[in-house]
N, C-alpha and C positions, 0 to 999 in steps of 0.2 A: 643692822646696817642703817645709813643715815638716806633717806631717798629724797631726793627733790625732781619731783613733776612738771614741766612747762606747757601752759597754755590757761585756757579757761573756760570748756567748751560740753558737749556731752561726753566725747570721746574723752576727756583727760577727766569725768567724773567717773566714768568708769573705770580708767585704767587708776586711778585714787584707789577708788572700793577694792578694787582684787587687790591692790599690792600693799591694802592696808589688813587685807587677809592674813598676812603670810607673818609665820614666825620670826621668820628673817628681820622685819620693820617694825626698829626700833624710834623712829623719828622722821616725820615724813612730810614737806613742806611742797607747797605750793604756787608756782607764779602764773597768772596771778591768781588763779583760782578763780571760782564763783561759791553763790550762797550754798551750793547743796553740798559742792565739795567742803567747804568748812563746816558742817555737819558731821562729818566723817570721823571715828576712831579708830585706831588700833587694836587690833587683835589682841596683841601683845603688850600685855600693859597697861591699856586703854586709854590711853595720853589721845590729845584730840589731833587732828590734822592743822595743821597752819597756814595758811590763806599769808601770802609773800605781795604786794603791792608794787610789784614789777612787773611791765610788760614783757611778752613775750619774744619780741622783737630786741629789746634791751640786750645785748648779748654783753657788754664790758659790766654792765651790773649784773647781770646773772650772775658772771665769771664773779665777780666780786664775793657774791653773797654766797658761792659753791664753797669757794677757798675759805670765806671768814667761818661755815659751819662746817668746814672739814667734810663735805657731803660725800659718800661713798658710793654711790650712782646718782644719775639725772640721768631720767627717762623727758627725750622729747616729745611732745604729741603733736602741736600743729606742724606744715607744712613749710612756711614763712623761714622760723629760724636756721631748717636745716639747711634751705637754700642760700641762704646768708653763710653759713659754713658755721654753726655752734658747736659742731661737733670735731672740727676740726680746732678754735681756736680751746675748747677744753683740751684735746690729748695734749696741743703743744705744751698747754701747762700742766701739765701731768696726770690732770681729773679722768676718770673713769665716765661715759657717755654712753647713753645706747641709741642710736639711730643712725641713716649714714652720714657719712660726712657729703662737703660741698657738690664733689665730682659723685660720686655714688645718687648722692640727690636730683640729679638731673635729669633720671628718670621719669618723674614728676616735672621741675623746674624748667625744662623745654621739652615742647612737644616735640622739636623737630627736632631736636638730639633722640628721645625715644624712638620715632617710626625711622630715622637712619637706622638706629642701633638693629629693630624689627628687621628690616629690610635687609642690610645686613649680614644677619646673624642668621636668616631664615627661621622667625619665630613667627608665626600665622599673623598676618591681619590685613586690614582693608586697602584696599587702593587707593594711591594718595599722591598730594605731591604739596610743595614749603614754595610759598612766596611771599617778598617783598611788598610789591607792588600789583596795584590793583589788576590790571590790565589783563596778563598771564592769568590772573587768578579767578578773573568773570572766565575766560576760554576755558580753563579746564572745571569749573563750574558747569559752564553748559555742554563736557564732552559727557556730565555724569546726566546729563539732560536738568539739574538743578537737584538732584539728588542729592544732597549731600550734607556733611556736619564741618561747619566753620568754627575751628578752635585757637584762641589766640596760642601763641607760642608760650609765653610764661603764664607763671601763679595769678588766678584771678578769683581766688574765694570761692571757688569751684561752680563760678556761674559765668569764664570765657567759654561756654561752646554752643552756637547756636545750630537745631535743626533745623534743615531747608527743606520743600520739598518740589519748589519750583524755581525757573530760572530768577525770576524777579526777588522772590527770596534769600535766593543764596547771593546776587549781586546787591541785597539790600545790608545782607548780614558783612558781606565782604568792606563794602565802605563803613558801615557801625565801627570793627572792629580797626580795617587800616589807615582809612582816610580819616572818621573823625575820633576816632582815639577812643572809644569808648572803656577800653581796659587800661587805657593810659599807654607806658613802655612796657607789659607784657603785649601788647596788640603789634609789637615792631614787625614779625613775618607770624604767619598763619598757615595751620597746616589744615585741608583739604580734603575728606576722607568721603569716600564714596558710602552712602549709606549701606548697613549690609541688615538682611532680613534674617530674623529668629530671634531667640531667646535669651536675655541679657542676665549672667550673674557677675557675682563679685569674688573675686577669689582672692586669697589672703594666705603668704609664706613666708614665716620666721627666716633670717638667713642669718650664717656666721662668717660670710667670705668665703665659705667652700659647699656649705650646708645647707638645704631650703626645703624645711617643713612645712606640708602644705596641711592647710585649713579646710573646716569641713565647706561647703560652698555657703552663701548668702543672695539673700538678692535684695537691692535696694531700691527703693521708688525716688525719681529726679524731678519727677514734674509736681506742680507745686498743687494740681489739681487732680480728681476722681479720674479713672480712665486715662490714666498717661495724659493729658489734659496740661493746658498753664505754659510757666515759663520754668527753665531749667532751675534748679535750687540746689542746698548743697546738700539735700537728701530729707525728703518726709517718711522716712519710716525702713524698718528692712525685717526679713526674719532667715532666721534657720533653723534647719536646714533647706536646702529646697528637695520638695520632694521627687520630680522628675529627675533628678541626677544621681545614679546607683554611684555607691563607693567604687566599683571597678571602672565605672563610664570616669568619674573624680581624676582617678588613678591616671587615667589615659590623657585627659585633658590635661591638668600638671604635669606628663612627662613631655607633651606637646610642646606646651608653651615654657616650663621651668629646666629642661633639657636646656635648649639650645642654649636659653637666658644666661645657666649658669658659663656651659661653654663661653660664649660671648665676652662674658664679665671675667671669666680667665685669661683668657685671649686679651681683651686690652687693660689687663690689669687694674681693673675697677673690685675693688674691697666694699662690698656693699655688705654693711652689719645693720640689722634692722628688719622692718615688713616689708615686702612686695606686695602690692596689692595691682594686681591688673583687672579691669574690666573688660569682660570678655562674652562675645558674643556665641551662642550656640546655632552655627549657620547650616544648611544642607552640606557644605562643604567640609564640614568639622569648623572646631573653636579658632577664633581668631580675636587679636584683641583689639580693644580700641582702645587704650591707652592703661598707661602706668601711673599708682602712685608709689609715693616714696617711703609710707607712713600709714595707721591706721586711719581707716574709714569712720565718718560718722556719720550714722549711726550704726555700723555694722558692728567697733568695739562692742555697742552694748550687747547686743546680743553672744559674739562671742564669748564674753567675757563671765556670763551668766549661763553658760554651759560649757566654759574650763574649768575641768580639774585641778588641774595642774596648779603649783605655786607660781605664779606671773614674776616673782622674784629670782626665783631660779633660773626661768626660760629667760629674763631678759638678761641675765648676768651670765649665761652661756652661750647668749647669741652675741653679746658685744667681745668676749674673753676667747673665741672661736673652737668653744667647745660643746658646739650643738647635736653634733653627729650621736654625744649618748643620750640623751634625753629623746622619752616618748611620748608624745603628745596623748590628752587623757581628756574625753570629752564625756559629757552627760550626753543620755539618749532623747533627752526631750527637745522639743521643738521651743523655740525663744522667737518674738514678736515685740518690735520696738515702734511705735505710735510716737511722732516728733508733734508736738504741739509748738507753733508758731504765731508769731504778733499777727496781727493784720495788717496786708499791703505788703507781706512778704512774698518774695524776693526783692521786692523794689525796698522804699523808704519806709521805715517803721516808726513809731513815737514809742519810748521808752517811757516804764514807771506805773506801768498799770501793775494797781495791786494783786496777788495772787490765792485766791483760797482753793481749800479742798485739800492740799497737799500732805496735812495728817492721816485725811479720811483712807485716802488712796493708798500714803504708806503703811496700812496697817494690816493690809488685805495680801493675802498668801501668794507666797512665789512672784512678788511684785517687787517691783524697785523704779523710782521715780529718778531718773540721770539730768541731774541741770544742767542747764547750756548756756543760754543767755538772761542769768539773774541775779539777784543783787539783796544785800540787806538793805532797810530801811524803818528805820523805828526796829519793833517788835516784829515785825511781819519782810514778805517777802516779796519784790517784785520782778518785773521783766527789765531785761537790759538788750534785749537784741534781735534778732529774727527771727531764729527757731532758738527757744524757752526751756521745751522740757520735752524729753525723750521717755516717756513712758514704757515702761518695759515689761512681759510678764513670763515665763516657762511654763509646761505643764508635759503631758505625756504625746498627748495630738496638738500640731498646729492648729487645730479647727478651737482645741481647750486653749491655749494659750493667747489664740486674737481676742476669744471673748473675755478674757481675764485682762489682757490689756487694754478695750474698748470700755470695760466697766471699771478700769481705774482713770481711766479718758474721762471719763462721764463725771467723777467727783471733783475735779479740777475745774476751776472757772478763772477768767480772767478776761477781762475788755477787749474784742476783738480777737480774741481766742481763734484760731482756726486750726484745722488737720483733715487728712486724709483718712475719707471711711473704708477704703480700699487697702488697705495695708494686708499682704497675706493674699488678697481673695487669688492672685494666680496659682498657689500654691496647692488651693483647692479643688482648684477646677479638672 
């Protein structure tokens, strides 16, 4: 098969490496890619990977460049295009796509379409409520006493949601977002959601329109400092499994929340082919969620991706073809730990082009794999292009072996203003 990849991120150098595992990939190109994914060869063959000079957002040249190589799937990874609808204008021309289409995407693409669908459907989650305008939305702010998480309604690079934990807070976050625009036109209505106490993971389900195979759990760290600390980011680090969550407790949490979802998604005839990813809280009350995406996690692909079995060619070409229901998911037993190495001044403004060393020393060290995010060629050498740089990843048999193997592939990498979380893993531990 012929695969083209959209994005350029850690998650799309992951999902590169597995699907350049598989016998199936015969030709495998990338838009646009980055440096570490054009590093990449084929299994089969060993033809190198293609790094494509199109944005991901570009969808009439995407379309173009699928058609002129005949491409036999495109797997999308970021968020952005499916909400645009790329997967709707490939089938109209007759391309084969995996992820959902426009309407399916809106899971992600409006909050306040998701907590209706929630509400709804009767699928657990926080109390909440969608407004407009300011006014409404400081009152039911201060009915939570200022508790609460302010999220813009559209895609915001996965940094629209601010925690509040007082009234002044939450009526500060509420003008940020709808009075002065700070996420632009995803800030037009914001949804509201009462903070809820306990355990946050990440849960992740292949679906084919009818079918939703659920993943083993993850947990990811948002805040950009030690001790949940900082401001929201689009993720410093994550591992799995977690270890407080038994396969049968799993079991129960996915019929909870992937129950009702799929009913739901029947019921209004919503065709969703692609990942669920919900984050989801573990409350005294049972799981509830606080929001959907529509697409892989990053940095959770890595991890997952480096404890599947499975051919990721097969699973994605069964989940867009709606023939999921035979296929059984195949995990390694070890624990995986992903360490995001980030520019400095991240989340905010970053300066691009700091050179990067180390990255041989690192890739040469066992059960390790270095996933690039934001970087770039330059001469000989490699630099940074963006916020979060390089997703350091390691497996082993204990979580406790696997952080220290990713913290000592941390350690050989250097770059100017360098930063990461030493906390990656430690709840896992505790």
């Amino acid at each position: 098969m012929k695969l083209l990849v959209i994005g350029s991120g850690g998650r799309e150098h992951a999902l590169v490496w597995k699907l350049a595992q598989s016998p199936h990939a015969k030709r495998l190109w990338c838009a646009p890619g980055n440096a570490g994914i054009a590093g990449e060869t084929l299994a089969a063959g060993g033809r190198p990977v293609e790094c494509v000079p199109l944005s991901a957002d570009d969808l009439p040249q995407l379309l173009t460049f699928a058609q002129d190589q005949a491409v036999d799937l495109t797997v999308v990874g970021p968020d952005n295009p499916l909400a645009a609808g790329i997967v709707d204008l490939f089938q109209e021309q007759g391309l084969r796509i995996w992820g959902p289409n426009r309407r399916a995407a809106q899971f992600e693409s409006s909050k306040v379409f998701a907590q209706e669908f929630m509400e709804k459907h009767g699928i657990p989650t926080a109390r909440s409520g969608t407004f407009a305008t300011a006014e409404p939305a400081r009152a039911f702010a201060a009915s939570l006493g200022g508790c609460c998480a302010v999220k813009a309604d559209g895609l915001a690079l996965g940094k629209g949601v601010l925690i509040c934990h007082t009234i002044p807070e939450a009526n500060q976050a509420i003008a940020e977002i709808l009075v002065d625009k700070a996420f632009g036109a995803a800030g037009a209505r914001i949804v509201i959601q009462e903070l809820l106490e306990g355990v946050e993971i990440s849960l992740h389900a292949l679906c084919d329109g009818r079918t939703a195979k659920l993943f083993p759990t993850a947990q990811d760290h948002k805040r950009a400092l030690d001790g949940d600390l900082g401001l929201n980011t689009g993720g410093m680090g994550t591992y799995s499994p977690t270890p407080f969550v038994t396969a049968d407790e799993l079991e129960r949490i996915g019929q909870a929340i992937l129950g009702p979802w799929l009913a739901g998604c029947a019921e209004e005839r919503i065709d969703f082919r692609g990942i669920l990813y919900p984050g989801v809280m573990l409350t005294p009350d049972g799981p509830k969620v606080l929001e959907f995406n529509a697409r892989f996690g990053d940095p959770e692909t890595q991890v997952y991706l480096t404890r599947l079995e499975n051919d990721l060619v097969e699973l994605l070409d069964a989940s867009a073809a709606g023939t999921l229901s035979a296929q059984t998911l195949r995990w390694r037993g070890e624990a995986s730990v992903c360490v995001v190495m980030a520019s400095g001044g991240y989340p905010g403004a970053v300066t691009k082009g700091k050179v990067i060393t180390g990255l041989t020393a690192a890739a040469q060290m066992p059960h390790t794999k270095v996933f690039h995010a934001g970087t770039a060629k330059s001469g000989d050498g490699i630099v940074t292009n963006g916020g979060r740089v390089l997703g350091v990843t390691a497996w082993a048999d204990s979580l406790a072996a696997a952080r220290l193997a990713a913290y000592a592939a941390v350690d050989k990498i250097q770059f100017d203003g360098a930063q990461f979380r030493r906390d990656i893993a430690a709840k896992g531990l505790r």
